[in-house]
C-alpha positions in Angstrom: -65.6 42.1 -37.8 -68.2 42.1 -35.5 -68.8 41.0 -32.1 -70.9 38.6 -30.8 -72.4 40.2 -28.2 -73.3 37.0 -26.1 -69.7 35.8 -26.1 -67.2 37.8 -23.3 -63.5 37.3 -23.5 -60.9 38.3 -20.7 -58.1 40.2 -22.2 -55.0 42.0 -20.2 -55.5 45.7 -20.1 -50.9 46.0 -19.5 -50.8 43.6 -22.3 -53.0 44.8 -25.2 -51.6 46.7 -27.6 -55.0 47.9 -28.0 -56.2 49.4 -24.5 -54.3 53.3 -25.3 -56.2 54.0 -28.4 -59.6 52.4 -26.7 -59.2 54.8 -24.0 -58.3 57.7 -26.3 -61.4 57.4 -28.1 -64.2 56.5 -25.6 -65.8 59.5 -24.1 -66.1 57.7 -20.2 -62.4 56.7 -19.9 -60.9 58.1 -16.6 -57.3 58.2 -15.9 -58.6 55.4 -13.5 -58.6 53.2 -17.0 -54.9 54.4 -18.1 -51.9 51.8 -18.0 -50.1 54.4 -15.7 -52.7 53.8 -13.0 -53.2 50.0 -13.6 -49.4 49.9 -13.9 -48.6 51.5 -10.3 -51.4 49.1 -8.9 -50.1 45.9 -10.0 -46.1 47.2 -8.9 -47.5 48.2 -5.5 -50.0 45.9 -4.5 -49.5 42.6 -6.8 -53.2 43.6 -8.1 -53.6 41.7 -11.6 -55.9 43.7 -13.6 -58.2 42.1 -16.2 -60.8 43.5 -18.3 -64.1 41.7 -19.9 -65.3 42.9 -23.3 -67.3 41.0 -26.4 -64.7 42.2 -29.1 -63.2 39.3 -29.9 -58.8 39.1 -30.4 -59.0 40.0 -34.4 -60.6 43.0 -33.7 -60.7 46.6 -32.4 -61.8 46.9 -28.6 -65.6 48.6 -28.4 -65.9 48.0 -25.1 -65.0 47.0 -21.3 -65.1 46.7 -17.5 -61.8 46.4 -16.6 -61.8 45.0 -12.4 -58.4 43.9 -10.6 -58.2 40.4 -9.0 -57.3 41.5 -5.2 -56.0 38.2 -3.4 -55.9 39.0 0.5 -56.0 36.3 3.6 -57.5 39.4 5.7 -60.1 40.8 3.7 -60.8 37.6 1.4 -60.3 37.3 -2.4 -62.4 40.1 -4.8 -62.8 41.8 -8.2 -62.9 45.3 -7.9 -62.9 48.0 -10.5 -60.7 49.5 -9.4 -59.2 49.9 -6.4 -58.3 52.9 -4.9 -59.7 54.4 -7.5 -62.7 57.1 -7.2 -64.9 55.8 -9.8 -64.5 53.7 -13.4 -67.0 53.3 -15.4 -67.7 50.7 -17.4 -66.7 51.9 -20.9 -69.9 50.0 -22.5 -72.7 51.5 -24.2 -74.5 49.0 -25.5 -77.2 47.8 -22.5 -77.4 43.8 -23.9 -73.8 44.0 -24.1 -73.4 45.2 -20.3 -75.9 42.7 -19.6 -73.6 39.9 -21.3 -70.3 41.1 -19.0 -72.1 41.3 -16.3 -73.9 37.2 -16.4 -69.9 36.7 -17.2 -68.7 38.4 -14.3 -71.3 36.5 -11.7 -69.6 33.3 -13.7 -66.5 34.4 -12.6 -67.8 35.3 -8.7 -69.3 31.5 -8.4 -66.4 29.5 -10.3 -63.0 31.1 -8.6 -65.2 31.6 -5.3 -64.8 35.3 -4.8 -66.7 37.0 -2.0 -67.9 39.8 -4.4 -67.8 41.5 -7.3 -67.3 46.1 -7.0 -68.0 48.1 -9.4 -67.5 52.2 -8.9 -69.4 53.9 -12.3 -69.2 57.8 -12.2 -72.4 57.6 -13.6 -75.6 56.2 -12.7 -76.3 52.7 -14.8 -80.0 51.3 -14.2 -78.9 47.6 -16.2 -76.3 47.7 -13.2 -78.7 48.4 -10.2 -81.5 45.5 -11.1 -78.5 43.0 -10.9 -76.7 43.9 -8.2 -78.3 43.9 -4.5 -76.0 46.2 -2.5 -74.7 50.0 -3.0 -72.3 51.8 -0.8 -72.5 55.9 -1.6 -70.1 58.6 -1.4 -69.8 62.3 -2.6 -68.2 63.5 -5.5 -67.2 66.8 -6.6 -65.8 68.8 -9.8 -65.4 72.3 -11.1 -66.2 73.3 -14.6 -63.2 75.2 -15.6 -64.8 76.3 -19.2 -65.8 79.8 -16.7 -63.6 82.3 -17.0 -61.0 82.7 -14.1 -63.0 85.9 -12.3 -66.4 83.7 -12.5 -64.0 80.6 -11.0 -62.7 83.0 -8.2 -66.0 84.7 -7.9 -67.9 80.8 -7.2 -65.2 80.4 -4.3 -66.5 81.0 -0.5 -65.4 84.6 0.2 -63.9 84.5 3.7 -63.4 81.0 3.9 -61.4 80.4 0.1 -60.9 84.0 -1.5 -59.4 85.7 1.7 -57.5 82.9 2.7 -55.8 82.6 -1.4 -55.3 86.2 -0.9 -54.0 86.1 2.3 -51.6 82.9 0.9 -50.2 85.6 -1.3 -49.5 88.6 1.2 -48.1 86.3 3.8 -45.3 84.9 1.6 -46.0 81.2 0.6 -44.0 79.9 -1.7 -45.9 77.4 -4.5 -42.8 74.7 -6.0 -43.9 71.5 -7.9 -42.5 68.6 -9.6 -42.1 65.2 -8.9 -38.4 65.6 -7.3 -37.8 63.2 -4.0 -37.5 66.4 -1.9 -41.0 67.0 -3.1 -42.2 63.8 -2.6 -40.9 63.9 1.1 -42.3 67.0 1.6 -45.6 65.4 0.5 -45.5 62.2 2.4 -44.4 63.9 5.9 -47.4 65.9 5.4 -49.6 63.3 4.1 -48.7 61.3 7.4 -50.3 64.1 9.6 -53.2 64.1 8.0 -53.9 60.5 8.2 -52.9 60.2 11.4 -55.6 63.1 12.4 -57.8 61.5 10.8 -57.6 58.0 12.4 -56.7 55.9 8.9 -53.8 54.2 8.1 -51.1 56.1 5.4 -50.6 54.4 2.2 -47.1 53.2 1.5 -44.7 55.7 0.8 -43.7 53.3 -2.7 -47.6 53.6 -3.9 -46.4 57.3 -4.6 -43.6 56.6 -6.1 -45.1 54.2 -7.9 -47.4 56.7 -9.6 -44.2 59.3 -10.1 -42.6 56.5 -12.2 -45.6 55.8 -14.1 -47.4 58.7 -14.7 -44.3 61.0 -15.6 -45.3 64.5 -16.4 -48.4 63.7 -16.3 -48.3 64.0 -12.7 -47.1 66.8 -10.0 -47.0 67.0 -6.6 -47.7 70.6 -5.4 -46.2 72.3 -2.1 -47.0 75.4 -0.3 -44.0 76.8 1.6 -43.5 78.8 4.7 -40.6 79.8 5.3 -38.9 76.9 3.8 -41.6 74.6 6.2 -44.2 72.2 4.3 -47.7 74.0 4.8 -49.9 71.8 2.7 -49.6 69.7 -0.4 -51.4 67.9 -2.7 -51.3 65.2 -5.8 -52.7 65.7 -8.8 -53.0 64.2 -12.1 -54.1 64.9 -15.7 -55.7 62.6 -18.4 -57.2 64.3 -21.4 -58.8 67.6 -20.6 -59.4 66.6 -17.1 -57.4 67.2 -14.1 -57.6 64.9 -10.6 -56.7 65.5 -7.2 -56.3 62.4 -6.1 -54.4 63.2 -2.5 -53.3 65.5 0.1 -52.1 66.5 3.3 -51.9 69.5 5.7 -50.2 70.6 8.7 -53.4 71.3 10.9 -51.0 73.8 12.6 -50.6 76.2 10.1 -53.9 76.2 8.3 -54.6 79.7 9.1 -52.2 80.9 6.1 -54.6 78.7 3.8 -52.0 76.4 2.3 -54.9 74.2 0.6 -57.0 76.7 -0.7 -53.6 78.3 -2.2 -52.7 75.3 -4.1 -56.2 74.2 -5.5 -56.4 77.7 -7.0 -52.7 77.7 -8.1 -53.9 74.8 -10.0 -57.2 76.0 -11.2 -54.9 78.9 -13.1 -52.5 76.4 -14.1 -55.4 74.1 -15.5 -56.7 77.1 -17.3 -53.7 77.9 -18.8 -53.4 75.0 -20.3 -57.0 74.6 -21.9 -58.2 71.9 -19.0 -62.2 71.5 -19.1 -62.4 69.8 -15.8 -60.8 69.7 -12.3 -62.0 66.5 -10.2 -61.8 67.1 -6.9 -62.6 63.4 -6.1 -64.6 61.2 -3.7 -65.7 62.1 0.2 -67.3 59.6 2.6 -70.2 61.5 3.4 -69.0 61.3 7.2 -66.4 63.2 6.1 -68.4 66.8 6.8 -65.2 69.0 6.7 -63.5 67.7 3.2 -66.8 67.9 1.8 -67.4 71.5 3.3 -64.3 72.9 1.9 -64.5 71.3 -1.7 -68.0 72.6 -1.8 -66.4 76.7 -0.9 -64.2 76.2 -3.9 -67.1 76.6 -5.7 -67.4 72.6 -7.0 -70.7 71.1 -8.3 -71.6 68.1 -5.6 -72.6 64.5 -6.8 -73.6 61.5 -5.7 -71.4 58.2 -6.5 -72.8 54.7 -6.3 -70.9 51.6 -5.9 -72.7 48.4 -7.0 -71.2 45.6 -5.1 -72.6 41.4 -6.2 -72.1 38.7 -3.2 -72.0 34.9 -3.5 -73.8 35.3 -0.2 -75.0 38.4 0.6 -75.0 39.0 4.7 -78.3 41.2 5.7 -75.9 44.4 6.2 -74.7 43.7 3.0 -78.4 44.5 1.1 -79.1 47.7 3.0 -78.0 51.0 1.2 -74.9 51.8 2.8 -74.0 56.2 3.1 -70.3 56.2 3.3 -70.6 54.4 6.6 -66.7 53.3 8.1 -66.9 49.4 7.7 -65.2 46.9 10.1 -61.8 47.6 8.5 -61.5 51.2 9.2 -63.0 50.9 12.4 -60.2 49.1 13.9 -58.0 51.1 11.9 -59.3 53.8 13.5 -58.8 52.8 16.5 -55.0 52.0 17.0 -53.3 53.7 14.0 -53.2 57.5 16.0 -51.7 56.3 19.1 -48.4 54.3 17.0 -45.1 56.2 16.1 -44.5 57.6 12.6 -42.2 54.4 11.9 -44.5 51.7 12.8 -47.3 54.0 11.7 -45.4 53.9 8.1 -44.5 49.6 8.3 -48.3 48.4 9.1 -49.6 51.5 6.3 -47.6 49.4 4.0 -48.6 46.4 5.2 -52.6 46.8 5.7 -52.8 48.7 2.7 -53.4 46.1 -0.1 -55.7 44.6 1.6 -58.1 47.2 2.0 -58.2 48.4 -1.7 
């Protein structure tokens, strides 16, 4: 059968039977578009994900921007695809047929009264930009792992990644991973340094364990030990020949025995190993000058991602180009989360969170 390209039906991505083999097949999926991920979003935060596509019930999907409804009293109500995600693109290739979703998802902006519409492409879409008025930028990086392993180790900064992976070695850390709940403490005690350092509120400890439930083998956390003493840690996952860091967290104290840089190349040889094309080493705000310092010395290509964000009524800050700027949310976050104690620190993470996906 086919579609009518003027006609756009909602369909539920957890629900159809036919969203795995769509994703298997389309070149731009993400592990952002997998079940696991919408899944652990709709546990955690109540998000209800939909997705807008012209193939019609009867037949195979060929296409679809799948967005979650985000309901918050703080923040006010939104479709976003996706949140907390680094980018999805919209898996259409057809430009009348991007135009058709897209006249369906203003539709949806004017009749259930949403403040906006966000949509986070990892690649540039120019049907996108004449349509919608306001773009918020970030920095995106990603090795090529198709080099052999001396050319990856070679592209790395020499004193600030080699020594500090060789140094890893002589100085005794010890590299365990799994998805264990030892692991994932190690992880999250970690993770809550690192937030707290840098002024932003922790997500809730049952997001990650969300994603362990979900993702299965698909997804490890990594630790660096000293000692028996978390050093650093990060979360990765895999989808197709592409691995993702998606989080991690460092005790500042002990950087000098290069705990990071230990665990991104453990997993570089790992990804190797196991015939991996790609490791994306995920969004920066361009504020953040450090993060996007060291993803750079591990030899990773630098790109620019554009959101594309469509108001009901666009303020005047909302039409200027916005470059990773902190908004009004993470501004106040900023302000009180360093100064609370890990407990309460932990309660209003879990309880600010959803509303500022």
């Amino acid at each position: 059968m086919t579609a009518n390209p003027h006609r756009v039906y909602q369909i539920r991505p957890l629900k159809d039977p036919r969203w795995s083999e769509f994703l298997e097949r389309h070149p731009r999926s993400s592990v952002f578009h997998t079940l696991p991920w919408l899944e652990a979003l709709c546990r955690t935060f109540a998000y209800e994900p939909i997705a807008f596509t012209t193939s019609p019930a009867d037949a195979d999907l060929q296409n679809a921007v799948v967005l979650c409804r985000v309901n918050s009293w703080l923040t006010g109500r939104r479709l976003v695809s996706l949140p907390f995600s680094d980018h999805c693109d919209p898996l259409v290739a057809d430009g009348p047929v991007l135009d058709s979703i897209v006249s369906a998802l203003k539709n949806e902006l004017s009749r259930d009264k949403f403040r906006y519409v966000e949509i986070r492409p990892a690649h540039s879409i120019d049907r996108v930009a004449v349509q919608f008025h306001s773009t918020y930028t970030y920095c995106s990086h990603q090795i090529d792992l198709r080099r052999n392993l001396d050319a990856l180790f070679r592209n790395c900064h020499k004193s600030s990644t080699q020594r500090k992976i060789r140094r890893a070695g002589r100085d005794g850390l010890i590299y365990e991973d799994g998805r264990s709940d030892f692991l994932l403490d190690s992880f999250y005690d970690l993770l809550l340094l690192t937030r707290r350092r840098h002024r932003v509120p922790p997500q809730p400890k049952r997001w990650f364990q969300s994603l362990i439930d979900c993702f299965g083998e698909t997804l490890k956390i990594r630790v660096a030990f000293k000692d028996k003493r978390p050093v650093a840690s990060i979360l990765t996952l895999r989808h197709k020949d592409t691995l993702v860091y998606k989080y991690g967290g460092s005790d500042a104290q002990l950087h000098r025995l290069g705990g990071m840089q230990f665990l991104f190349w453990t997993s570089i040889e790992e990804a190797k190993r196991d015939g991996l094309c790609v490791f994306d080493l995920g969004r920066s705000a361009w504020r953040q000058g450090g993060l996007i310092t060291f993803k750079d010395r591990l030899g990773a290509t630098r790109s620019e991602l554009k959101y594309w964000r469509l108001s009901r009524r666009p303020t005047s800050q909302e039409r200027v180009r916005h470059a990773g700027s902190a908004d009004w949310k993470e501004r106040i976050a900023q302000s009180v989360f360093p100064h609370l104690p890990d407990r309460i620190l932990c309660s209003a993470g879990d309880l600010i969170c959803r509303h500022l996906g």
